[in-house]
C-alpha positions as CSV (number, residue, x, y, z in Angstrom):
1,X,1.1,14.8,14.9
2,X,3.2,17.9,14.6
3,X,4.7,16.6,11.2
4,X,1.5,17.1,10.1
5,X,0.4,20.9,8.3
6,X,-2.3,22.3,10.5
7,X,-5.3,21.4,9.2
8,X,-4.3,18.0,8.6
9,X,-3.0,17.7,12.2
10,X,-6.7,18.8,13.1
11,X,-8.4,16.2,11.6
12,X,-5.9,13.3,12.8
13,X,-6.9,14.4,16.2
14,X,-10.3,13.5,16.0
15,X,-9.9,10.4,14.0
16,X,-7.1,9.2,16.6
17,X,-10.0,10.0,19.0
18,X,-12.8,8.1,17.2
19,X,-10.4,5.0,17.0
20,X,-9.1,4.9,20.1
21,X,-13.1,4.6,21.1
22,X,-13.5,1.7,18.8
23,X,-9.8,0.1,18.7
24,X,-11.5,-3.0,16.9
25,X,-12.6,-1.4,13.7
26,X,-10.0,0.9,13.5
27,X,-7.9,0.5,10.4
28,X,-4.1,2.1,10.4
29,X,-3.0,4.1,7.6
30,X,0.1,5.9,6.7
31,X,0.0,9.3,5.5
32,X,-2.4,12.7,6.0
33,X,-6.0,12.6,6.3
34,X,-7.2,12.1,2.4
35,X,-4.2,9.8,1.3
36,X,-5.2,6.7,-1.1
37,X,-4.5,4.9,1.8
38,X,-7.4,6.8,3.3
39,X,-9.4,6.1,0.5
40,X,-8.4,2.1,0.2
41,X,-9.5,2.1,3.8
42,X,-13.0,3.1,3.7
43,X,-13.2,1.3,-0.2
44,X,-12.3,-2.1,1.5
45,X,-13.8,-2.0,4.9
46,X,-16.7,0.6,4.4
47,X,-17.5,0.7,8.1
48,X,-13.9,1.1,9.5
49,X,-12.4,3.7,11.7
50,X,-9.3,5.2,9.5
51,X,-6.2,6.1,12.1
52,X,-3.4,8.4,10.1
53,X,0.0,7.6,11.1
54,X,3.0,9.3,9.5
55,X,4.9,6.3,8.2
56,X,4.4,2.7,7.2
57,X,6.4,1.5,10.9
58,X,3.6,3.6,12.7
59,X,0.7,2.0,11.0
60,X,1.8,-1.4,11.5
61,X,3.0,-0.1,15.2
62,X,-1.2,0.6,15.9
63,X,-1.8,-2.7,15.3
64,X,0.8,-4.5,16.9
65,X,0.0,-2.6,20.4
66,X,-3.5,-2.6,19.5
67,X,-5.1,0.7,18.6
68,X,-6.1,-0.6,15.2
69,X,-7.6,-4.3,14.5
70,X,-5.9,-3.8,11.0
71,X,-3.6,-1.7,9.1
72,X,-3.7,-1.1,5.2
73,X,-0.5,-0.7,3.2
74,X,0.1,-0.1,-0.7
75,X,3.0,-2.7,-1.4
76,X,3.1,-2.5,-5.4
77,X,2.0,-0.2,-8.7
78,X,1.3,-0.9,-11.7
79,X,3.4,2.1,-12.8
80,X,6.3,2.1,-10.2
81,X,6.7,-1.3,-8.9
82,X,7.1,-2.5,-5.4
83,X,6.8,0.0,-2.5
84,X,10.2,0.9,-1.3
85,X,11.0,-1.1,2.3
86,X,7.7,-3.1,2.1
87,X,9.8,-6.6,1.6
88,X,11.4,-5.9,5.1
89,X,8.3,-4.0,7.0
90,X,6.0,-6.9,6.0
91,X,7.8,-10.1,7.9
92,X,9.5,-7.6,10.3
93,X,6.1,-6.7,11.8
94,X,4.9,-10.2,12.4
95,X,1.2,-9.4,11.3
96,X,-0.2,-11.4,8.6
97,X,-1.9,-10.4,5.5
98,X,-5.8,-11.0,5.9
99,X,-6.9,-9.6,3.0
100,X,-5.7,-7.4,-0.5
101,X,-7.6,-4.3,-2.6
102,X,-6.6,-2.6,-5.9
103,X,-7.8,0.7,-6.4
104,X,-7.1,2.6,-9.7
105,X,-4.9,5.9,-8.6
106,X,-7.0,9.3,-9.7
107,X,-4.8,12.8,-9.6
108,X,-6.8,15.9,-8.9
109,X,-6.3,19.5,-9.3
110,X,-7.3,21.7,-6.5
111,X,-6.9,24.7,-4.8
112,X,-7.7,27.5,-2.2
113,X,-9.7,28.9,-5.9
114,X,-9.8,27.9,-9.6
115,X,-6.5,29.5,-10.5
116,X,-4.5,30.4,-12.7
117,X,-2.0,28.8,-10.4
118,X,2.1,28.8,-10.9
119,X,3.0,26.1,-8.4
120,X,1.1,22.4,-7.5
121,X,2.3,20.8,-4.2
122,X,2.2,16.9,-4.3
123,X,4.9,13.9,-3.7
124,X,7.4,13.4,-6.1
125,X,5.8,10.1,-7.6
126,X,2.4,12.7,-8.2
127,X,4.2,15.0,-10.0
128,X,5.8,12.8,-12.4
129,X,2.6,11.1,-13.0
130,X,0.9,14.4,-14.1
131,X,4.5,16.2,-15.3
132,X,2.8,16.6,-19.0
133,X,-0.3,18.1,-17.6
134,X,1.7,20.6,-15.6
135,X,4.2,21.4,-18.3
136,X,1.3,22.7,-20.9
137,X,0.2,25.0,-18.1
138,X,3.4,26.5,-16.8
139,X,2.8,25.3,-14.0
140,X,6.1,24.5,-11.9
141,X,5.9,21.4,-9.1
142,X,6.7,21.3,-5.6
143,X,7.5,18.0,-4.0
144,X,5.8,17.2,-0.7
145,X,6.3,14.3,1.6
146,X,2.2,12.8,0.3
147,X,-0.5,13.7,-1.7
148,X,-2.8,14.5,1.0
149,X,-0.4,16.4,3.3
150,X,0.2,18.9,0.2
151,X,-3.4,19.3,-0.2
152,X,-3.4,20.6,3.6
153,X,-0.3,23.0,3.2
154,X,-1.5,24.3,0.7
155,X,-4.5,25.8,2.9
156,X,-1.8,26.3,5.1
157,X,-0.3,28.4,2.8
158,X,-3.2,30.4,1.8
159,X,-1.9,31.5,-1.3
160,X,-4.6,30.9,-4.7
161,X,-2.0,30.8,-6.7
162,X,-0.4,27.6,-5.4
163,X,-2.4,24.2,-6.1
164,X,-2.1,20.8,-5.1
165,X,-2.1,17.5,-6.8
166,X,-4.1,14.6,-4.3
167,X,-7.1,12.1,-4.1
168,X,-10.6,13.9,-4.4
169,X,-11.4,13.1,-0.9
170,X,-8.5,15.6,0.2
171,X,-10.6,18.5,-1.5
172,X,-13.4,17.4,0.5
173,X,-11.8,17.3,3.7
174,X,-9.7,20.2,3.6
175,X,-12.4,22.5,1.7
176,X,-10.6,23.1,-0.9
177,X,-12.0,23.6,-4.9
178,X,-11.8,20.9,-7.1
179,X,-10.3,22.1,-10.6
180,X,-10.1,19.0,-11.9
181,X,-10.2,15.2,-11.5
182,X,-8.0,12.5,-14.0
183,X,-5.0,15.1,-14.5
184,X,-2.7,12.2,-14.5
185,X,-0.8,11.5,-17.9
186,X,-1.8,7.6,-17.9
187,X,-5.1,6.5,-16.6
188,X,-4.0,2.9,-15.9
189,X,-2.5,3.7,-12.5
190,X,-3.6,0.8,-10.1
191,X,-1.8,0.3,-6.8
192,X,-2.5,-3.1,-4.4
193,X,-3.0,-2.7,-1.1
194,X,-2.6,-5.0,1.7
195,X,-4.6,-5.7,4.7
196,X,-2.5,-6.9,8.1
197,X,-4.4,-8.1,10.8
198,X,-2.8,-9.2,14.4
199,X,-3.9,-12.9,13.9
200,X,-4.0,-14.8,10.5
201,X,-7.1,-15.4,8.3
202,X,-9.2,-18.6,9.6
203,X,-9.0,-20.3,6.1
204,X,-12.0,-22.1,6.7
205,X,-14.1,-18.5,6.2
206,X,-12.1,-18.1,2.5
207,X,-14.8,-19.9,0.6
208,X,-13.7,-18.7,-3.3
209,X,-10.3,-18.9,-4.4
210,X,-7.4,-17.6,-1.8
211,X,-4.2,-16.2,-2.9
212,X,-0.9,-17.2,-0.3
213,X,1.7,-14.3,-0.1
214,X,5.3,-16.0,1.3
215,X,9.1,-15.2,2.0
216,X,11.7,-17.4,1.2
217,X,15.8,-17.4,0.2
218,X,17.9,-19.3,-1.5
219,X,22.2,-19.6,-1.8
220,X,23.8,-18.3,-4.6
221,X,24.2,-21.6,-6.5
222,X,23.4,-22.7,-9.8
223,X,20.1,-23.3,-10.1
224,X,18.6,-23.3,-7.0
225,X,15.8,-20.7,-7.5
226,X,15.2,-23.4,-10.8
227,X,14.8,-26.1,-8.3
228,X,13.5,-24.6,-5.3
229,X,10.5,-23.3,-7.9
230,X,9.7,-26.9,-9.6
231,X,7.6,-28.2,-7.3
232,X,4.9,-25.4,-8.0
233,X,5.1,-26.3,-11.3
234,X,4.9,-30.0,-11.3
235,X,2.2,-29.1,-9.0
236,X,0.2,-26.9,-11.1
237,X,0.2,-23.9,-8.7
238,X,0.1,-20.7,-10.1
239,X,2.8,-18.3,-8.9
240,X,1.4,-14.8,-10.0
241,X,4.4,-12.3,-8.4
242,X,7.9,-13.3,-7.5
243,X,10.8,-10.5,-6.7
244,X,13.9,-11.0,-5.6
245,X,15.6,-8.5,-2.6
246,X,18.9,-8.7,-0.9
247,X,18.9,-9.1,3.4
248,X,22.1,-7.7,4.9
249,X,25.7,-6.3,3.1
250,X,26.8,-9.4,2.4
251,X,25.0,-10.5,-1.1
252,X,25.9,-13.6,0.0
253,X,21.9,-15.4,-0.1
254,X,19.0,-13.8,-2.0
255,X,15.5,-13.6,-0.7
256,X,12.4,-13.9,-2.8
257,X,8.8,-12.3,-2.1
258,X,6.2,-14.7,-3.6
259,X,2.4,-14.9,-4.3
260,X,0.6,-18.2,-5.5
261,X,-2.9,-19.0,-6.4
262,X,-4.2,-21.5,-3.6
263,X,-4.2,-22.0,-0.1
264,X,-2.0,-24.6,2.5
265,X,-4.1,-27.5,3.1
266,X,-4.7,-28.0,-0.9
267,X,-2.5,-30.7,-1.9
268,X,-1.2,-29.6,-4.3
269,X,-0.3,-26.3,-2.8
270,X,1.5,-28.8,0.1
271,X,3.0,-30.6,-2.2
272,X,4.8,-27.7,-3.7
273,X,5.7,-26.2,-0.1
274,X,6.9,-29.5,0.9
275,X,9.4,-29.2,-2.3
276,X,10.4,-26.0,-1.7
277,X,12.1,-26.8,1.8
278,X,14.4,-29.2,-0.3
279,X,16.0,-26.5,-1.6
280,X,15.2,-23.6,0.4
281,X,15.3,-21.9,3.7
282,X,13.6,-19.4,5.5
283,X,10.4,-20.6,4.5
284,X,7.5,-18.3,5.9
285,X,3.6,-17.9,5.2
286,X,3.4,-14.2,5.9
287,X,-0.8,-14.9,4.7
288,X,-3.2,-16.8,3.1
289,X,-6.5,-14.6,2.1
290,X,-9.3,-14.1,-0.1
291,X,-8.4,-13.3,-3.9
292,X,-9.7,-10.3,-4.7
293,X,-8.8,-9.4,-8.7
294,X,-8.2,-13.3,-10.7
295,X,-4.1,-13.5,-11.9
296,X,-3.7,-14.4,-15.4
């Protein structure tokens, strides 16, 4: 908690409090009260309990030991890819995925006043996203470590001149005024979050269409990502995301981080697991949830 600026550090005290009340439908975040991940939270579980923690390992931490029932992690963006160190926190934590969320990503101008300001606090990826914005203004950016955080030391700071770039909610939460909303230079900012529960989804309570999120790797031969893939396409099954990431120095086997449309149990979704093993190793289900937002 002291990582945190004051005020933020105030209000993760009483929400660390409220959870610890109500471990169940408390739902581990990382970052500062008023982070997107905040925000996801309450958007996909309305009635939860959000618990801050200061990194991705602490939020995943709360459930393992059980302060949280779930954690919610942003894993990709439409703008900036994958979410650094997600491929290894994911299957490293052994939670599975139970559920996902997109949420469109909204920039906001605030302050201890409405300005002028010379300065706007926010992380790095914030900044760039609003750079033109800032550069018509003159006003110069400051990199923080999150959105939210910024948004508290900036009441820390207690100077008007200095603004700071984070989700509305921050505003409301730290008291701060709201200059204005949609600063970002592109409005088609969307980031996927991830839901991680201690057990995995019961399938039989998916009753639309489930998406399966998996891990797999493959030697450095020709053509075995062709042929360790085949089966989902003889099979019909829709792979929607597949990334590749190294594990270890050695560069010797590639992993892959995969998505299909489907659930185990289909057969044809067997089919193309049972395939797979042929030619690759590894294999692990790291969930099987409700589809949220249709692929394709």
């Amino acid at each position: 908690m002291a990582s945190y600026p004051v005020p933020a550090a105030r209000i993760v005290a009483e929400m660390t409090e409220a959870a610890a009340a109500d471990p169940a439908r408390a739902v581990a975040f990382q970052g500062a009260p008023g982070a997107n991940s905040h925000r996801a939270a309450l958007e996909a579980l309305p009635y939860c309990l959000p618990l801050p923690c200061f990194s991705f390992e602490d939020a995943l931490e709360a459930v393992k030991d059980g302060r949280a029932g779930q954690a919610i992690i942003p894993i990709e963006n439409s703008q900036h890819g994958r979410v650094a160190d997600i491929h290894f926190l994911l299957p490293e934590s052994g939670l599975s995925i139970v559920g996902e969320h997109f949420m469109p990503i909204q920039a906001c101008l605030m302050g201890l006043g409405t300005g002028p300001f010379t300065s706007a606090w926010s992380h790095p990826q914030a900044l760039g996203q609003s750079r033109h914005y800032l550069r018509e203004r003159g006003i110069v950016p400051m990199s923080y470590a999150d959105t939210a955080g910024a948004a508290a030391y900036v009441v820390e700071l207690g100077d008007p001149a200095a603004a700071a770039i984070a989700p509305r909610i921050a505003a409301e939460l730290y008291g701060l005024t709201l200059v204005e909303e949609n600063i970002e230079d592109a409005h088609d900012n969307m980031t996927r979050f991830v839901m991680l529960a201690r057990e995995p989804l019961d399938l039989g309570t998916i009753t639309g269409p489930a998406i399966t999120t998996f891990i797999f790797e493959v030697r450095n031969i020709p053509a075995a990502l062709y042929k360790a893939l085949g089966g989902f396409a003889t099979n019909g099954v829709n792979m929607t995301k597949l990334e590749s990431y190294q594990r270890g120095a050695s560069f010797a086997a590639t992993a892959f981080f995969a998505d299909i449309v489907g659930a185990p149990g289909e057969p044809a979704v067997d089919r193309a697991f049972e395939e797979l093993t042929f030619f690759a190793k590894d294999l692990r289900i790291l969930g099987t949830y409700p589809l949220e937002r249709a692929r394709g």
